[in-house]
N, C-alpha and C positions, 0 to 999 in steps of 0.2 A: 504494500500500500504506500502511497504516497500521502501528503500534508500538502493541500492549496486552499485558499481563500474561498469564502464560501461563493463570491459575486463570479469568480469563475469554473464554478460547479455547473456542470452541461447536464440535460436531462438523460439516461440512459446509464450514467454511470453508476459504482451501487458502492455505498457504504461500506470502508475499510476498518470502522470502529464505531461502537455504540454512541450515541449522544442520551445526554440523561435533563429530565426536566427538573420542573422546578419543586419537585416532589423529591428531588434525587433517585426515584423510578428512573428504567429504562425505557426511552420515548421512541428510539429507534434503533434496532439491530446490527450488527454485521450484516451485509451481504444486502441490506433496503437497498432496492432501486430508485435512484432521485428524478424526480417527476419536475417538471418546470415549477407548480401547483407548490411543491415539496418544498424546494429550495427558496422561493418565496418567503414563505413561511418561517423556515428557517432563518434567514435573513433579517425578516420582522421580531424573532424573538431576542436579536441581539448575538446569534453564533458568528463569530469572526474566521474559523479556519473546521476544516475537517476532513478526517483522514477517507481519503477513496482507496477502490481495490485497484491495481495494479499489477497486471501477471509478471513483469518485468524482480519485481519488490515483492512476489505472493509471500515469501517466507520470511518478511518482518514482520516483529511480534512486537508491539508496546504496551509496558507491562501499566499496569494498573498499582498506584502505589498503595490506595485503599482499596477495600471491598464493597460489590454493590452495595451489600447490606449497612455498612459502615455508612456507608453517603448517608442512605437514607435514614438513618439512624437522626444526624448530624444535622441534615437540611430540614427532620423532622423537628427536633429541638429548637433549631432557628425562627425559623416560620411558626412554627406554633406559640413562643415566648417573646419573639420580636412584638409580632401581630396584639398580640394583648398590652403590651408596654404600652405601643402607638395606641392601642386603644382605650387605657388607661384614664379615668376624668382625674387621678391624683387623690381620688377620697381611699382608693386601695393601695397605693404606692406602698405600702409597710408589705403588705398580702405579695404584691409583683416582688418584691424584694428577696421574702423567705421561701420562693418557691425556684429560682432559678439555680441556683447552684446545684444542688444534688444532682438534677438532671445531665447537666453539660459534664459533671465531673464524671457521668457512669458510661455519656457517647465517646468523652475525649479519652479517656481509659481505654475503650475499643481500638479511638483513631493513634492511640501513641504505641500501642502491640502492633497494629497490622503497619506502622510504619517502620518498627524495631526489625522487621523481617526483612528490610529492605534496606536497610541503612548502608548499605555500599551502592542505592541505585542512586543515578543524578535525578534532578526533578526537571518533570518536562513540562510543554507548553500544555496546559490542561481547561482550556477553557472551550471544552466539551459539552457546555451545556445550556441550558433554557431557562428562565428564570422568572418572576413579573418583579422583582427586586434583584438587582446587581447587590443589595448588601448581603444578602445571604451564604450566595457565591464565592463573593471577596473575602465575608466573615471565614468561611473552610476553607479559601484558596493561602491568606494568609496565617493558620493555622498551622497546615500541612509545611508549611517553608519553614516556621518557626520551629515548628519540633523535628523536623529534618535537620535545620541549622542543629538544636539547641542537640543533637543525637552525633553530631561531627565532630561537635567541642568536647563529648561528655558529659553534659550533663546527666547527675542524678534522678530519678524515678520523678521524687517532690520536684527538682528544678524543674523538670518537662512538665509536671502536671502545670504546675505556677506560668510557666511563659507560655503554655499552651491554651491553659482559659485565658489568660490576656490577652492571648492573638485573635481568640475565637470570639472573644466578647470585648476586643480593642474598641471596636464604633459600636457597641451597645448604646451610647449616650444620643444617636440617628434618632431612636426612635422616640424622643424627645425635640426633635428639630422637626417644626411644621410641613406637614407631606408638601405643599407648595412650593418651597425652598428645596425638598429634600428631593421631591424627584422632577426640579423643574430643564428640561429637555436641553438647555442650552446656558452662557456664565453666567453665573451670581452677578450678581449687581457686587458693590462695594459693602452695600448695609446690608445687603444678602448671606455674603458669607462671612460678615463679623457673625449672625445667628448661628451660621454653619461652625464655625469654630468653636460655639459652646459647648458642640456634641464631646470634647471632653472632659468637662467638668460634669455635664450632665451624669458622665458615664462613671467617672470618679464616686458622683453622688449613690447610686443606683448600686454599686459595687462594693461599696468601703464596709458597709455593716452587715452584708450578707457573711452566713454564718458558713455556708459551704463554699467561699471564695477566699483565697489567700491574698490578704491587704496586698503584697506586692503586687497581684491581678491587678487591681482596682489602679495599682497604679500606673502598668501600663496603657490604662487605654487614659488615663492623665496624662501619660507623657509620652505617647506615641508621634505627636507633630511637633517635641523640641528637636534642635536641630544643635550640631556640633558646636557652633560657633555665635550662640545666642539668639539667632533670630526666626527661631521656631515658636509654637508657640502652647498653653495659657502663659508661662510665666516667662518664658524668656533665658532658660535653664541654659549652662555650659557646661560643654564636655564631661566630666565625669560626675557631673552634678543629675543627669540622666542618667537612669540605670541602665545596664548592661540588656538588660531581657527591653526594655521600652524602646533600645538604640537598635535591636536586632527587629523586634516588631515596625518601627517606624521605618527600617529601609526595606523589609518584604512589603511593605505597605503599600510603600511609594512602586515599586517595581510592578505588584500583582494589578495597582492600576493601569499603570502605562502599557501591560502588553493587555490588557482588558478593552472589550468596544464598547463603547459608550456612545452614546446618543448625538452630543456634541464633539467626539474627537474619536479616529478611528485607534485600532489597535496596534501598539509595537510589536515589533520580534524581538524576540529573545535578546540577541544580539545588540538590536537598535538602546532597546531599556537598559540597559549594562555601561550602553558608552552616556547613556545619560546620567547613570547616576554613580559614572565614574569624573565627571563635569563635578562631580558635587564634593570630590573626594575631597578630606581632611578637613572642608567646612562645612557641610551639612553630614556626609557621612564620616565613619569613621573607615581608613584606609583598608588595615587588617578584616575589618569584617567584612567589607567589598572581598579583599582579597577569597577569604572562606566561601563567601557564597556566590562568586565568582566560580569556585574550583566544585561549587554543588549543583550550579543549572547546567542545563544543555542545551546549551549558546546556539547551537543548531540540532533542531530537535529531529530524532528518527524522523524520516519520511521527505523530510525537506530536500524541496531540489537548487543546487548550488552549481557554479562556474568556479572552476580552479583557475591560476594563476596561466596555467598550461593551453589554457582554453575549453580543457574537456568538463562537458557538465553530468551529473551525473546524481544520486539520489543518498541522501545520507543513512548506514543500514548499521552502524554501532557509535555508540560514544565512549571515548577514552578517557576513564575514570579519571587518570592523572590527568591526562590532558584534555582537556573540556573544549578546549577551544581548534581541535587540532584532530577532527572525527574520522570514522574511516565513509570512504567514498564508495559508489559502486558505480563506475564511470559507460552509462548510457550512449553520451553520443561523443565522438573528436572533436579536435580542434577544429575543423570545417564545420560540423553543424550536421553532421551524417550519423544515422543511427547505426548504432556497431550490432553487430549480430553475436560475438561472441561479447560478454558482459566480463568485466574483472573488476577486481578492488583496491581500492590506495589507500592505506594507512597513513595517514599525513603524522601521525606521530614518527613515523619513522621514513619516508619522507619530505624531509624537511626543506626541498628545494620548489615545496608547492604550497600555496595559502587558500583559502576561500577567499575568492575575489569579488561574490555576487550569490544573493538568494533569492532562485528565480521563481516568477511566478508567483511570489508571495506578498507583491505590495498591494496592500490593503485602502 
């Protein structure tokens, strides 16, 4: 299978990987034939990319870092506890309070074993799915990066639980910020998103006295928008004055938006989001941690098709753990632009007289 853009999805071709809805159910199968009707739709729910069959590529396999069940599990928790906050009048705010921890801490248990089993996989571009809330999405997309990072470094059982509900319940304090603002299709105004900015304080509030939340939770989604060099924001925190789990949540943050579609701004690649928020190195982020989760994504995700230095293009069909940035190839057509009949593979880790020049077919 290959990885292209959903607006260049042709009718007749057939699904190379499941997409899952906003239920984290399965919406659509392997093997679905994409129907014009289909791909529309698709398109409409907000899908940015997705994997087709390709006989060329049949025998890549992209694994799945969770379980279907796991998702649902997670998106169930989401949606069902977001939804009542937002619809909260504030006479029950004590009742929202005492009911959401135990839940999230018995899905995120599930989601930090089925990632424990993988912890030598890189994390790939996963935005697989359908949603009527991009926050729900974002809440488990930045979850999964966090306890992947926080599973690189070492941490402890406790640390993963702790930076893991902060990541998962980092923008808890959204559903506190007026749906108008919150899901309005294009930028904030100026006084727009000073409201948007509340959402962590809100979430601070919402988090700090729950009994099955660890304060340090509470205080990442307080401190997930300070930034290195002061001008992040509620308070205006530097450098180690944010903690380590809030510094690690605020740059998955920033990253799972940028390669995310959003309504107002299309989606990055992998690649593209990396150099942006290598632009940010040593003042907004911290270097070393770039460096880490740098060496955890896959800059070019299976499936993707790419142009070498050589000219040959060709479909990317492993990632090199050590080197993330440096995949093996399976080189489809030459330098001329002719399809080769006999197929072979470049290891660009070893290699080293050939770079990715170009990743085609994938601008959004």
């Amino acid at each position: 299978m290959r990885l292209i853009p959903i607006h260049r999805c042709m009718p007749g071709m057939r699904l190379g990987k499941k997409i899952y809805n906003e239920e984290g159910l399965v919406l659509l199968r392997e093997q679905v034939e994409l129907t014009e009707q289909l791909i529309r739709r698709l398109q409409a729910m907000g899908v940015s990319f997705v994997y087709v069959a390709d006989p060329r590529t049949d025998d890549l396999i992209v694994p799945d870092l969770i379980r279907d069940d796991t998702r649902r599990a997670v998106m169930s928790e989401l949606r069902t506890n977001f939804k009542r906050m937002m619809e909260d009048t504030g006479r029950r705010r004590g009742m929202t309070q005492l009911f959401i921890g135990k839940q999230f801490k018995s899905v995120l248990s599930t989601l930090i074993d089925d990632l424990s089993s993988h912890e030598d996989a890189m994390i790939m571009l996963t935005n697989m799915s359908v949603t009527d809330l991009y926050l729900y999405e974002h809440s488990l997309n930045v979850c999964i990066y966090s306890v992947m990072l926080g599973i690189a470094c070492g941490y402890s059982e406790d640390d993963l639980t702790t930076i893991g509900l902060g990541a998962l319940l980092h923008d808890v304090g959204k559903t506190k910020i007026p749906l108008d603002i919150l899901l309005k299709p294009n930028k904030l105004t100026e006084a727009e998103f000073e409201v948007m900015k509340t959402h962590t304080e809100h979430g601070f509030r919402l988090l700090k006295d729950e009994p099955n939340i660890p304060l340090l939770s509470a205080h990442c989604a307080f401190q997930h928008h300070e930034r290195l060099d002061g001008t992040g924001y509620p308070r205006g925190l530097k450098g180690e004055e944010i903690h380590e789990f809030a510094r690690w949540i605020g740059l998955v943050d920033t990253y799972d938006a940028m390669t995310s579609h959003r309504v107002y701004r299309k989606a990055m690649l992998p690649h593209q989001a990396m150099e942006q928020l290598y632009a940010g190195a040593g003042s907004l982020y911290d270097l070393k941690m770039l460096e880490t989760f740098r060496n955890k994504i896959a800059l070019y995700p299976l499936g993707v098709s790419v142009t070498l230095s050589s000219g040959h293009k060709g479909i990317v069909v492993d990632v090199n753990t050590s080197h993330p940035q440096r995949p093996v190839i399976r080189i489809l057509q030459d330098s001329e632009g002719n399809d080769l009949k006999d197929l072979y593979e470049v290891d660009l880790s070893k290699q080293l007289n050939l770079v990715v020049t170009q990743v085609n077919d994938l601008s959004v």
